[in-house]
N, C-alpha and C positions, 0 to 999 in steps of 0.2 A: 582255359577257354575265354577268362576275361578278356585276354588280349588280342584274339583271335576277333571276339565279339568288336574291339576297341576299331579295329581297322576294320570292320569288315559296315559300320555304321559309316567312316570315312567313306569309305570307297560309293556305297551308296550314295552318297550325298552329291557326289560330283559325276557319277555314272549313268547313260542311257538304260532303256529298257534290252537294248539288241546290243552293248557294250561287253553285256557280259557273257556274248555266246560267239564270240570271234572265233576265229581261229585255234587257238592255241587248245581248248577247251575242248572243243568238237576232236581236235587231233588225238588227245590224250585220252577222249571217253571211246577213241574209234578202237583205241588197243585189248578193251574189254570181250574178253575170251572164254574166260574160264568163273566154276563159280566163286572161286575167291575174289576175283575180279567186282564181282557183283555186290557179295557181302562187304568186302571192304569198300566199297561207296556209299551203301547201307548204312554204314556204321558208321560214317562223318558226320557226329554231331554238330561240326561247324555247318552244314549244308543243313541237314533234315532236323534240327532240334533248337535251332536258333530261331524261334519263330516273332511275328510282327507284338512290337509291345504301342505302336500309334494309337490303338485301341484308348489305351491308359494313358499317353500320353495326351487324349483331347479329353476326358475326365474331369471330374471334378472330384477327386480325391483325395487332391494335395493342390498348393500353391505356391508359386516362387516370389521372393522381393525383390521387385523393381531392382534393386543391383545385382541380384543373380540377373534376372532377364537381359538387363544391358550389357553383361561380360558374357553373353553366349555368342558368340564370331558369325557359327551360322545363320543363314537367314531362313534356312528350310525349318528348321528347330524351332528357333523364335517364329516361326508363322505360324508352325503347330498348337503352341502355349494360348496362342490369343483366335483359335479356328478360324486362320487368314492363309488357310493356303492354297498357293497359287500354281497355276500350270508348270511355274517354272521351278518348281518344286518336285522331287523324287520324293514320296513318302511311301516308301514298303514296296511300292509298285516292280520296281526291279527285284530287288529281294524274294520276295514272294513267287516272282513268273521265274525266278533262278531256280529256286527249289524246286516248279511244276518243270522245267527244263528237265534236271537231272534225273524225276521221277519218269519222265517218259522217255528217256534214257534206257533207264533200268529197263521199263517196261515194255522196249521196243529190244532190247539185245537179250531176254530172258529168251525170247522167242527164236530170233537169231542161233544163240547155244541150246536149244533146248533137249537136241543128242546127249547133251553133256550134263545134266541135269537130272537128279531122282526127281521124281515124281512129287517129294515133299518138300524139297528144296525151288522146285518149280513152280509150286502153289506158294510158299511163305514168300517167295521173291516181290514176286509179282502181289502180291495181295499188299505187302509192306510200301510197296512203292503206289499203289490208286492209294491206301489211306494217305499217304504224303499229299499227294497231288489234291485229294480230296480235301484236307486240311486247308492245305493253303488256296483252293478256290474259296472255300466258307470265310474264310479270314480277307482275301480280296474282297467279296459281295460285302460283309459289314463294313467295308473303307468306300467303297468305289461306286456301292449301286443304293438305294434307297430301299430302306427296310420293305420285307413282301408283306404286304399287305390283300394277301391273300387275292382272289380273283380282280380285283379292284388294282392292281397295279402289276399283274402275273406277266402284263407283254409288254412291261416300260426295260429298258433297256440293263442288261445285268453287266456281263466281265466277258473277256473273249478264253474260252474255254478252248485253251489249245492244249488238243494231243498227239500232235504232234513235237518230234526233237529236233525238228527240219524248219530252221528258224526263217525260210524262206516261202514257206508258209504263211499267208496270213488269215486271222480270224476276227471275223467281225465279234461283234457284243453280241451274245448271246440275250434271250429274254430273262427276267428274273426268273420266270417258271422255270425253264428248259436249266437254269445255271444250279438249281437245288435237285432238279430232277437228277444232273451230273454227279450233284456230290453225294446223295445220299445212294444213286444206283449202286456209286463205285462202292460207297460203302458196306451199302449190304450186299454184293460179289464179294468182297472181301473180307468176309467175316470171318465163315468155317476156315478158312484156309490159314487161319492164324491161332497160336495156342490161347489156349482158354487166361492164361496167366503167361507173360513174358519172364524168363530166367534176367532178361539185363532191361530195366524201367525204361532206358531210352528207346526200345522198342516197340513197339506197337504189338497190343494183343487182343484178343476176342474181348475182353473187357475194356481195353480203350479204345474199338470200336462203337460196341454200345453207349459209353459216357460220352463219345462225339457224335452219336446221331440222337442223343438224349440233350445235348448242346442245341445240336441244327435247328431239331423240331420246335424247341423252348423258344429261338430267337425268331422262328415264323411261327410261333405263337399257335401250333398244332400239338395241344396238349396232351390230346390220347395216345401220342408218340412218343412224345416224352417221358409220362408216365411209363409206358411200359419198356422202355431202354431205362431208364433210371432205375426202376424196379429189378429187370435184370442184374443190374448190379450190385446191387444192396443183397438182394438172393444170394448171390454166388460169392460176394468179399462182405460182410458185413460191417467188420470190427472197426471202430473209432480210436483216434490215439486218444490218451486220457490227460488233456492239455494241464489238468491240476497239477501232475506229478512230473512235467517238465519242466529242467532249470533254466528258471530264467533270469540264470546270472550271466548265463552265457552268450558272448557275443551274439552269435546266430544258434538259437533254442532250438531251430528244426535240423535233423540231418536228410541231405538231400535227396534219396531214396526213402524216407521212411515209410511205415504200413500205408499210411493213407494215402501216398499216392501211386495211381492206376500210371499213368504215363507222364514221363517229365522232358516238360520243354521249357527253354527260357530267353531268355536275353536282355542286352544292357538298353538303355537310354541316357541318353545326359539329362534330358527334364529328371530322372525320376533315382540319382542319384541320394544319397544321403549327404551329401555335400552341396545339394544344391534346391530339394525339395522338400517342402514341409506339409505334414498331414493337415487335410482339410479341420479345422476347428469344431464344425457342428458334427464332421464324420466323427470326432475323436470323443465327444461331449457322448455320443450315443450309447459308448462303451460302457457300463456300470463300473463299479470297483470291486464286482465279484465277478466280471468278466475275467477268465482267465486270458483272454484273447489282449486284453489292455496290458497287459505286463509282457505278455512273449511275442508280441506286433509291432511294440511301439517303444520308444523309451524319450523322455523328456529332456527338453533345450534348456535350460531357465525355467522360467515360470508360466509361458504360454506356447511356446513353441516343441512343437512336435514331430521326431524324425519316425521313418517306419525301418522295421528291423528284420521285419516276419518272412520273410521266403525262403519257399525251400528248395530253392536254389542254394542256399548255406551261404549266402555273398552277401555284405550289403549293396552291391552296386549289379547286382544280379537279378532282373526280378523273375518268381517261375510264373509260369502261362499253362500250364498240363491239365492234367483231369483228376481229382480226387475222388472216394468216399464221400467228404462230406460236403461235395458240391453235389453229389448224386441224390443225397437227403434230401437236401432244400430244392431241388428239380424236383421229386418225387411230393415232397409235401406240399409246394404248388401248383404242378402238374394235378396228382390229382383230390385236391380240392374243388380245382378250376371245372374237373371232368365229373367226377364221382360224388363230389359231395360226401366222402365219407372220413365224419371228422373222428372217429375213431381210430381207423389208421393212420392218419394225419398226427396225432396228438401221440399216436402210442412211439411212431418215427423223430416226432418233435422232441418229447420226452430223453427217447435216450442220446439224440444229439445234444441237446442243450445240457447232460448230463457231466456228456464230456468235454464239455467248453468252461463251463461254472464251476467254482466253488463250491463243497456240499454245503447242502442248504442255501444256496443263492440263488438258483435259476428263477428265472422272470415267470410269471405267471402268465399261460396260454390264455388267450381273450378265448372268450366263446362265439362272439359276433363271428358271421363268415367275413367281413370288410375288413373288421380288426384285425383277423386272424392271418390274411390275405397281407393285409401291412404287416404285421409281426413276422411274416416268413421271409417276404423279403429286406427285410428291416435286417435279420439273421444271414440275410444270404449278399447285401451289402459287406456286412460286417464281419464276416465269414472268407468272403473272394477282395476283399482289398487286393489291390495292385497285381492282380494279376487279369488283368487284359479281359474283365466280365463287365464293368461297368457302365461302360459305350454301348456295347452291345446290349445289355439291359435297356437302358434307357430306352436307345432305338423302338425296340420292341414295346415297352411301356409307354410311352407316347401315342400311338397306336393307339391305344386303348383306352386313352382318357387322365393318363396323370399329370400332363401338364408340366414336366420338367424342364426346366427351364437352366443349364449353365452359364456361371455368372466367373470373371475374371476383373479386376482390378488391376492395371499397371499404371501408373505415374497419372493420377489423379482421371485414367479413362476406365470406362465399364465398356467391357465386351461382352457380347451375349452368343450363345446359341441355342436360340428358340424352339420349340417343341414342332420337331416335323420339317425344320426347315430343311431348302435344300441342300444346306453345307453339310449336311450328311452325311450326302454322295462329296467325295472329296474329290475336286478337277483331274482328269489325270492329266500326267506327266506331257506336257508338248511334243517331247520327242517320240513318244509312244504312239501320238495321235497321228505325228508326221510319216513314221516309220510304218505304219498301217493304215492308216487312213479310217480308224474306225474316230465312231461320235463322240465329242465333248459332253461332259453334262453340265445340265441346264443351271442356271445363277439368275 
């Protein structure tokens, strides 16, 4: 898959948004017939599992040295590192409306065959292919559109929500409202219709349903949503891996399917290499030395420098992006704090997560303040989703609400900043995307 991932960030880089829906594309999805036809499209984790790592990439997780930064050729890439990107820049934009292409593909010839289809094969198709689509609008909206902010910014301008396969079609931007109302409909039409537990993780199932609309809600900041899709899931998969009794002598300590995770997506970056990126220093400070997470995450350069190890993706150069267990925890112990104020549940959920992250007898001690408590979860859920594509999207959201974050970059004696709320946020789209449709720029 590496190498698959290797060309297919190429290809992006020098690719339109309409580049990739030529000819040759349209001819070969027109021969889909039968339902093998369907499943095996499904099942190309190069198209549907290789999802955006930009997120992570404009983070502040890790950092590169000025001579990493000046041997990177591209200029897309190096815009990315310092949140200077430009029109003329492809970032995820093609990638992402590729996969919402092929999903409405699927979702337009299910119908088409649909003589030729059980009844159950007709529902898991189709339901498989809105989460697709569904995904990758939610993942367009955190690049492209400015965090929702609830009625106060519901009719500023969102993503162009195309569903159609008919690339001659065009779609204006949708509102922020109308673009969540898309993704979360599709998702819950496509719940029942998918097993409660997938037989193969790169699948989509009734449980990475929930964990993504336990995602959506968390990042527009509608808690009582959250909570109970998080909670969902914890109900139905409980069980924590028990990070004390993994070896961590081992190159990559996670195997890529393991228990905790609901659905596995991933992919490459060059920023975010182990040959090329180093863990933020105060992120890595945060870890104790009864953290079991510091030993199986991370592994040290020298004496200050720090590479990251930890995805379960099983790659270094791999990072995953999916839904776990124990990102469901720390949704759920936020969530509903945030709602319920009921810090007995809180504490009883915190307890046996931090059990199986710590060392016996080392877990940190729960504050009781509801602020503290509030910091110490996310503090957990930083340190918990390293590099895997939550951070961005945190923040976004947390800013919102008063934290003031502020990311800070250093290259050759300049500071870059991106300020709490600003509008580099919303990342420009792509020129050709705006020429090719004629929809709005965002605002600078």
């Amino acid at each position: 898959m590496k190498t698959y991932l290797l060309f297919l960030v190429a290809l992006i880089a020098c690719s339109g948004c309409n580049k990739f829906l030529e000819e040759k594309p349209r001819q070969k999805l027109a021969t889909i017939s039968t339902k093998d036809d369907l499943w095996a499209l499904l099942n190309n984790e190069n198209i549907f599992n290789a999802m955006s790592l930009v997120g992570e990439d404009l983070s502040d997780n890790y950092y590169l040295t000025d001579n990493t930064w000046n041997s990177i050729a591209n200029i897309s890439i190096r815009n990315k590192y310092g949140w200077e990107v430009s029109a003329n820049d492809d970032v995820a934009w093609s990638m992402l409306y590729h996969r919402v292409y092929y999903a409405n593909v699927v979702l337009e010839s299910v119908g088409v065959i649909r003589d030729k289809l059980s009844d159950a094969d007709y529902r898991e198709i189709g339901a498989i292919a809105k989460f697709y689509r569904s995904l990758s609008f939610f993942e367009l909206m955190n690049l492209f559109s400015l965090p929702y902010n609830g009625q106060s910014n519901g009719d500023k301008p969102g993503i162009p929500l195309r569903t159609s396969s008919d690339i001659n079609v065009k779609f204006k931007r949708s509102t922020i409202s109308e673009c969540y109302e898309q993704i979360i409909g599709d998702l819950e039409d496509c719940m029942e219709d998918l097993p409660l537990l997938a037989q193969i993780k790169t699948r989509p199932s009734r449980l990475a349903v929930w964990a993504l609309l336990a995602r959506v809600y968390l990042s527009i900041g509608n808690y009582d949503r959250a909570f109970e899709y998080s909670r969902l899931v914890i109900e139905k998969k409980p069980e924590l891996l028990n990070y004390a009794i993994i070896d961590e002598k081992k190159e990559n300590p996670f195997g890529r399917y393991n228990a905790e995770v609901i659905h596995s997506t991933s992919n490459y970056s060059q920023l975010l290499t182990r040959q090329n990126c180093y863990v933020d220093t105060v992120l890595y400070a945060g870890y104790s030395d009864g953290d079991c997470r510091k030993k199986l995450f991370f592994v040290k350069e020298g004496e200050k420098k720090v590479k990251f190890r930890g995805s379960f993706a099983e790659d270094n150069d791999i990072q995953f992006t999916g839904s776990t267990i124990g990102e469901m925890y720390l949704t759920f112990a936020e969530a509903s704090l945030k709602i319920l104020d009921k810090k007995g549940d809180v504490i009883e959920k915190l307890n046996y997560f931090l059990k199986s992250r710590y060392e016996t007898g080392k877990c940190p001690d729960i504050p009781s303040g509801d602020e503290e408590l509030i910091d110490f979860i996310l503090s957990e859920r930083r340190k918990e989703l390293v590099f895997r594509n939550r951070r961005y999207e945190d923040v976004r959201r947390l800013n919102l609400e008063g934290y003031n974050i502020t990311f800070t970059r250093k290259l050759a004696g300049r500071e870059y900043l991106l300020k709490p709320n600003a509008l580099a946020y919303a990342l420009l789209i792509p020129l050709e995307a705006i020429n090719y449709s004629g929809i709005i720029q965002n605002s600078r």
